[in-house]
N, CA, C and O atoms as a GROMACS GRO file, in nm:
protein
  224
    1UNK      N    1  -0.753   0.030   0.842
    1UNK     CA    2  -0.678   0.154   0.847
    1UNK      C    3  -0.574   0.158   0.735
    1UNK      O    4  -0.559   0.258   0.666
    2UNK      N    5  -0.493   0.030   0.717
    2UNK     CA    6  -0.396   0.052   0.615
    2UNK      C    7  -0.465   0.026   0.495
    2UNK      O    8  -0.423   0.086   0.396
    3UNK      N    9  -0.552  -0.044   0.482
    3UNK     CA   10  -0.636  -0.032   0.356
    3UNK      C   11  -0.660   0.099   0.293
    3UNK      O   12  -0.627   0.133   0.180
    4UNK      N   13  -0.730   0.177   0.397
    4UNK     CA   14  -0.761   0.291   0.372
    4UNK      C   15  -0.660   0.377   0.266
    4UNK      O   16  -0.681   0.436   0.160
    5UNK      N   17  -0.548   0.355   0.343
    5UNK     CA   18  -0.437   0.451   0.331
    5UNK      C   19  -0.432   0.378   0.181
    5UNK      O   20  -0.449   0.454   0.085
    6UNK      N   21  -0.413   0.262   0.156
    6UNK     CA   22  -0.368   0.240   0.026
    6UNK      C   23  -0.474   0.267  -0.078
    6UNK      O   24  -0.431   0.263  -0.193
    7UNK      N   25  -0.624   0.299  -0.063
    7UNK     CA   26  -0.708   0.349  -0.134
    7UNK      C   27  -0.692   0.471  -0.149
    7UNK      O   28  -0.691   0.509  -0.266
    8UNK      N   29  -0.676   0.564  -0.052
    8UNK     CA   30  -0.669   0.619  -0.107
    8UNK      C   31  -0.492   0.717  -0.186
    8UNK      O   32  -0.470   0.813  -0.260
    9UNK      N   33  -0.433   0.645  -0.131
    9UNK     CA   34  -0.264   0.683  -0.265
    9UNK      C   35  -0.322   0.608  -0.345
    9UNK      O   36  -0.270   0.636  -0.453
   10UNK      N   37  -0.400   0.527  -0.365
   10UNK     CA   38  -0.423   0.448  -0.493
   10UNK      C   39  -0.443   0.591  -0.576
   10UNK      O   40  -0.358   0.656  -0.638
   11UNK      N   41  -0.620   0.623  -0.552
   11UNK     CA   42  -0.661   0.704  -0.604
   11UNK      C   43  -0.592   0.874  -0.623
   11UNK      O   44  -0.646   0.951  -0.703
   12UNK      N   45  -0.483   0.912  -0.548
   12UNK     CA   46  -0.391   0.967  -0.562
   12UNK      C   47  -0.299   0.961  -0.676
   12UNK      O   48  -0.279   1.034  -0.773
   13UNK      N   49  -0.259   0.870  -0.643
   13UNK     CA   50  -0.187   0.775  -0.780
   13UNK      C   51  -0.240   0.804  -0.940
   13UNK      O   52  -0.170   0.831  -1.037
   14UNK      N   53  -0.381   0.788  -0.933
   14UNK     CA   54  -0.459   0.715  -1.062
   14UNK      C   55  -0.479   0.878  -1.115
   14UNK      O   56  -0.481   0.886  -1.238
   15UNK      N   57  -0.493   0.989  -1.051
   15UNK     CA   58  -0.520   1.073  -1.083
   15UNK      C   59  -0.432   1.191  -1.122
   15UNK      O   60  -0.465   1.291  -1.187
   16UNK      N   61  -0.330   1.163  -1.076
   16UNK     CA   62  -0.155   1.218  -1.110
   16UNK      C   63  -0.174   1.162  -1.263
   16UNK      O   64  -0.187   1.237  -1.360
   17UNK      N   65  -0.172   1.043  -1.269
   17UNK     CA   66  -0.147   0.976  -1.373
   17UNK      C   67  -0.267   1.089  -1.450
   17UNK      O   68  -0.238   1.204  -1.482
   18UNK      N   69  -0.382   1.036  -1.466
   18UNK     CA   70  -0.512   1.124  -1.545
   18UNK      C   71  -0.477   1.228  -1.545
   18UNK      O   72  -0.532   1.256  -1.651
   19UNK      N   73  -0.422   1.335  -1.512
   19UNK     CA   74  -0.390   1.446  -1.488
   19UNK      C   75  -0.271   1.474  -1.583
   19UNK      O   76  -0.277   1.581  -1.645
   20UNK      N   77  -0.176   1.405  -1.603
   20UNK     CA   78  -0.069   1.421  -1.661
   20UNK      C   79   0.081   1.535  -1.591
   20UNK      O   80   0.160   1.611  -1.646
   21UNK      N   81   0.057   1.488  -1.437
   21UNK     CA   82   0.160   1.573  -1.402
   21UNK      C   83   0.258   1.517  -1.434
   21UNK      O   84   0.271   1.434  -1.524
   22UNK      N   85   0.387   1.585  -1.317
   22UNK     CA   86   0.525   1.542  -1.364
   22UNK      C   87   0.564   1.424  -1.344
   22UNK      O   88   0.541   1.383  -1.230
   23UNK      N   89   0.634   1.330  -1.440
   23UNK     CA   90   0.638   1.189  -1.406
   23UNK      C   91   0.744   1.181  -1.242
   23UNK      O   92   0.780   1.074  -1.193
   24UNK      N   93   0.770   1.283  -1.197
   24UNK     CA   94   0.859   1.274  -1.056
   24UNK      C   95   0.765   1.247  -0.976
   24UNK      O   96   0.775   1.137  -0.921
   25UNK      N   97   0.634   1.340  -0.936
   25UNK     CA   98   0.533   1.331  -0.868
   25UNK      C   99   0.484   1.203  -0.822
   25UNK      O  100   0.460   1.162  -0.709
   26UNK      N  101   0.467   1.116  -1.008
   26UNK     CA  102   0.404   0.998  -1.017
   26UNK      C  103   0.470   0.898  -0.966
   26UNK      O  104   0.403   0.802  -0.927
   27UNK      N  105   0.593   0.894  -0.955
   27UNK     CA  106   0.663   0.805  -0.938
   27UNK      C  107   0.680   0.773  -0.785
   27UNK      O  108   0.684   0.661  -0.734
   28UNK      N  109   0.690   0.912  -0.714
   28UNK     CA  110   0.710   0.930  -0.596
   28UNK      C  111   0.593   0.825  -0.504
   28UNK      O  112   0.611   0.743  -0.414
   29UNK      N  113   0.475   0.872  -0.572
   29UNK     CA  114   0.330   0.825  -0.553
   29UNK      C  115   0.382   0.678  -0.551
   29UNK      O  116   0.400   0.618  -0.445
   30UNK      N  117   0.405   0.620  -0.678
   30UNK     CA  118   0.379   0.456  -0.707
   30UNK      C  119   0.513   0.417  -0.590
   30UNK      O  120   0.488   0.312  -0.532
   31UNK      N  121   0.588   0.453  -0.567
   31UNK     CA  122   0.690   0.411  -0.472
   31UNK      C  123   0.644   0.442  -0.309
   31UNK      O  124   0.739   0.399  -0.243
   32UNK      N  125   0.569   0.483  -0.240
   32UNK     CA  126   0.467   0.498  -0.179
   32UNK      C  127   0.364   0.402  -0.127
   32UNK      O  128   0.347   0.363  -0.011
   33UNK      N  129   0.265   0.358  -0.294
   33UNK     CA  130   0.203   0.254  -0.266
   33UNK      C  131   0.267   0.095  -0.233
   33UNK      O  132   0.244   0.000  -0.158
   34UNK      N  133   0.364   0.134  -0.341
   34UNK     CA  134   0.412  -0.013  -0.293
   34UNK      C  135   0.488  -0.058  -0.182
   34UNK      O  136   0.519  -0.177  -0.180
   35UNK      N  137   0.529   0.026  -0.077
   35UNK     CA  138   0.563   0.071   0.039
   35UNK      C  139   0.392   0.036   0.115
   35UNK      O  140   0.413  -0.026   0.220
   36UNK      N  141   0.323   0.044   0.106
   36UNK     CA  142   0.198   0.028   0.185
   36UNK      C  143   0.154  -0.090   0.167
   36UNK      O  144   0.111  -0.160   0.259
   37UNK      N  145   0.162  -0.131   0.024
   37UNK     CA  146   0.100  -0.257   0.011
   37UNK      C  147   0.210  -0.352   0.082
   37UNK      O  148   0.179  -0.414   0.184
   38UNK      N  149   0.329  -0.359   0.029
   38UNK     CA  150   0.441  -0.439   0.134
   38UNK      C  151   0.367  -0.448   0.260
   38UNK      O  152   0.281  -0.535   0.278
   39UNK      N  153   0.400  -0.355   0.354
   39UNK     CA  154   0.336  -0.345   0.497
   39UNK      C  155   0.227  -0.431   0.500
   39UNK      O  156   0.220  -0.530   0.573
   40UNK      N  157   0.144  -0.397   0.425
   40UNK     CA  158  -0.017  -0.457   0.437
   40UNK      C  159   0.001  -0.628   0.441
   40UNK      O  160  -0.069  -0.684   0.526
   41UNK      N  161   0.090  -0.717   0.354
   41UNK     CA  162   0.133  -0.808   0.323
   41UNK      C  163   0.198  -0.861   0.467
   41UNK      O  164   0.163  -0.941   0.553
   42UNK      N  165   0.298  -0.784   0.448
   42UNK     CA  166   0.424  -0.794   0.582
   42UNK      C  167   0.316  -0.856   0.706
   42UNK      O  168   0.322  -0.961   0.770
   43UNK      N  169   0.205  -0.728   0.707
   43UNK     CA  170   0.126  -0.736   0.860
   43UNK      C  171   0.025  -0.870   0.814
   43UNK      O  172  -0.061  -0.883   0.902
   44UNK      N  173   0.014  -0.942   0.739
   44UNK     CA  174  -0.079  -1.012   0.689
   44UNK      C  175  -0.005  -1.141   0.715
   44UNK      O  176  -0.092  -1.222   0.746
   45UNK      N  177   0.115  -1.199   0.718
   45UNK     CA  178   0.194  -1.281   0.703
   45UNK      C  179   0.213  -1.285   0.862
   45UNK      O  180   0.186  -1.392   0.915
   46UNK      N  181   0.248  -1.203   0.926
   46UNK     CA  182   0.274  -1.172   1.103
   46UNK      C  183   0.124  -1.191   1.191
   46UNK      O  184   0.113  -1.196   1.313
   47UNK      N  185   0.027  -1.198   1.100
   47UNK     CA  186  -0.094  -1.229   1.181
   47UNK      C  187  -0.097  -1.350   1.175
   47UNK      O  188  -0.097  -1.419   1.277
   48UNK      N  189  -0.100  -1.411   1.027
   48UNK     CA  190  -0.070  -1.599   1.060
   48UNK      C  191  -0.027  -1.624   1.119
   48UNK      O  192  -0.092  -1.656   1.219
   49UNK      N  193   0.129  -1.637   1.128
   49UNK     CA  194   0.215  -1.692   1.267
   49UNK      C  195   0.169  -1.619   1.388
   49UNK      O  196   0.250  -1.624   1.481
   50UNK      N  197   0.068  -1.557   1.408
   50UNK     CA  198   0.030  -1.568   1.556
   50UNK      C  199  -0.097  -1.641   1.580
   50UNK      O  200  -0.126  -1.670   1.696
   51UNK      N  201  -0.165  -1.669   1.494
   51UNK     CA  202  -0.274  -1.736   1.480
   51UNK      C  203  -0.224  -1.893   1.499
   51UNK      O  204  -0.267  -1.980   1.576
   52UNK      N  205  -0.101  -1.899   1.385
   52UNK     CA  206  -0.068  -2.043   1.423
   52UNK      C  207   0.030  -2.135   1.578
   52UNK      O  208   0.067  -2.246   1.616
   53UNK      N  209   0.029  -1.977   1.620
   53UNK     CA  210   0.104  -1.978   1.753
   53UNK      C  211  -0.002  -2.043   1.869
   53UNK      O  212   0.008  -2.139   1.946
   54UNK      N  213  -0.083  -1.967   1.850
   54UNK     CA  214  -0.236  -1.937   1.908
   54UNK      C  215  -0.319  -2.085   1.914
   54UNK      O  216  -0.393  -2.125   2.004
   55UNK      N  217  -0.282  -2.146   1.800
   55UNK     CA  218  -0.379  -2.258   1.785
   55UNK      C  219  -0.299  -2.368   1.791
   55UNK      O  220  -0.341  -2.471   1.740
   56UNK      N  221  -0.162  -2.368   1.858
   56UNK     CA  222  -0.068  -2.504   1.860
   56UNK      C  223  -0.090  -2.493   2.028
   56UNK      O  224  -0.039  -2.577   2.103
   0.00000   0.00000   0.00000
């Protein structure tokens, strides 16, 4: 699901850019993704320690 989401602001992203809108737009976008990808990380790091919870 959060994958998703970051594919597609990716491609959101990539196409602002190709497009040549306003660099506000773009920016807004790239501050966004990296807001998702964090999370994605964040939730990636919080699944180990339950895994390693899990298996002690």
């Amino acid at each position: 699901m959060l994958n998703e989401e970051i594919c597609k602001l990716r491609d959101k992203l990539n196409k602002s850019i190709e497009s040549g809108e306003d660099y506000s737009i773009t920016y807004q976008l790239s501050i966004e993704l990296d807001e998702l990808i964090a999370q994605y990380y964040k939730n990636i790091n919080q699944n180990k320690k339950k895994l390693k919870i899990i298996m002690i």
